[in-house]
C-alpha positions, 0 to 999 in steps of 0.5 A, spaced: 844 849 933 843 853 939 843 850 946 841 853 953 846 856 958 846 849 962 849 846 954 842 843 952 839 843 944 833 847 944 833 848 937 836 844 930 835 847 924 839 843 920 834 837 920 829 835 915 823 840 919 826 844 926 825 841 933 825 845 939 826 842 946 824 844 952 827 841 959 824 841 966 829 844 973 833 836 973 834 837 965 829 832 963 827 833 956 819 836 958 817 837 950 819 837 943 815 841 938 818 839 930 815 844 925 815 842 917 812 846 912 809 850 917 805 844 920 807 843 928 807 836 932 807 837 939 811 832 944 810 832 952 814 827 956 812 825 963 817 822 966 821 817 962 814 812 962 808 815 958 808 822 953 802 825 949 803 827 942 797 832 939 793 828 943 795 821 942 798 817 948 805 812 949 806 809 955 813 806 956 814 799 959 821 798 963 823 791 966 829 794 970 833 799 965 831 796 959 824 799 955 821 792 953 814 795 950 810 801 948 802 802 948 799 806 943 792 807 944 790 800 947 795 797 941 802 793 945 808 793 942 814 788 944 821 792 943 827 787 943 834 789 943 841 788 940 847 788 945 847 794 945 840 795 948 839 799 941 832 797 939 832 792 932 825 788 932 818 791 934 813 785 934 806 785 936 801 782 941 802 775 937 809 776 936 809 777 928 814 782 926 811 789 926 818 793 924 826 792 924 831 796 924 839 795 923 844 802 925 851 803 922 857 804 927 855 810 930 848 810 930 845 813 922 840 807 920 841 804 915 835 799 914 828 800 916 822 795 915 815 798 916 814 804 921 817 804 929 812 805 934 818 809 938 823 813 937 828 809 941 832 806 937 841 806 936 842 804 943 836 806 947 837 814 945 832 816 941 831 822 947 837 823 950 835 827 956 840 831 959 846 827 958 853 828 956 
């Protein structure tokens, strides 16, 4: 792992592909490029509300400080957490289960059910921007 001179990740490469990271002056993360086999994908954030992903768009919707959705293109996805706030169901607009996940003591999954539409997941941290 390599980190920055303010203790940052900018680069894992003991993970399945090599993501590297990019943080803005506040210690936002800014972008994430994964590399596997050769094939990059490319992620800008912008603020913690809406991200493109080689040209494709996510806005996050927040009711205080809980994430409660995600729009990808114009498709709706409702998140509902556990009491931990990490994410466990994903419904659609029609309330029909869209995916499900449950996590071990300290966050490795440990069951998915169809694809997530968000890499937030144990405990809302799936981008942990500059903290501890």
């Amino acid at each position: 792992m390599t980190y920055d001179v303010e203790n940052r990740l900018t680069k894992n490469t003991h993970s399945s592909g090599i993501p590297e990271y990019a943080y803005d002056g506040d210690g936002k993360r800014v972008k994430k490029v994964v590399t596997v086999s050769g094939v990059s994908t490319t992620t800008f954030y912008v603020g913690d509300h809406y991200e493109v992903t080689n040209g494709s768009s996510v806005k996050h919707y927040s009711f205080g400080t809980q994430r409660v959705a995600v729009k990808q293109g114009s498709t709706v996805f409702y998140l509902h957490g556990d009491h931990l706030g990490s994410t466990s169901v994903t419904t659609n607009g029609s309330g029909g289960t869209h995916s499900a996940q449950t996590y071990y003591a300290f966050g490795a999954n440990f069951s998915t059910t169809g694809t997530p539409p968000t890499d937030f997941g144990f405990t809302d941290s799936g981008r942990t921007r500059a903290r501890g």
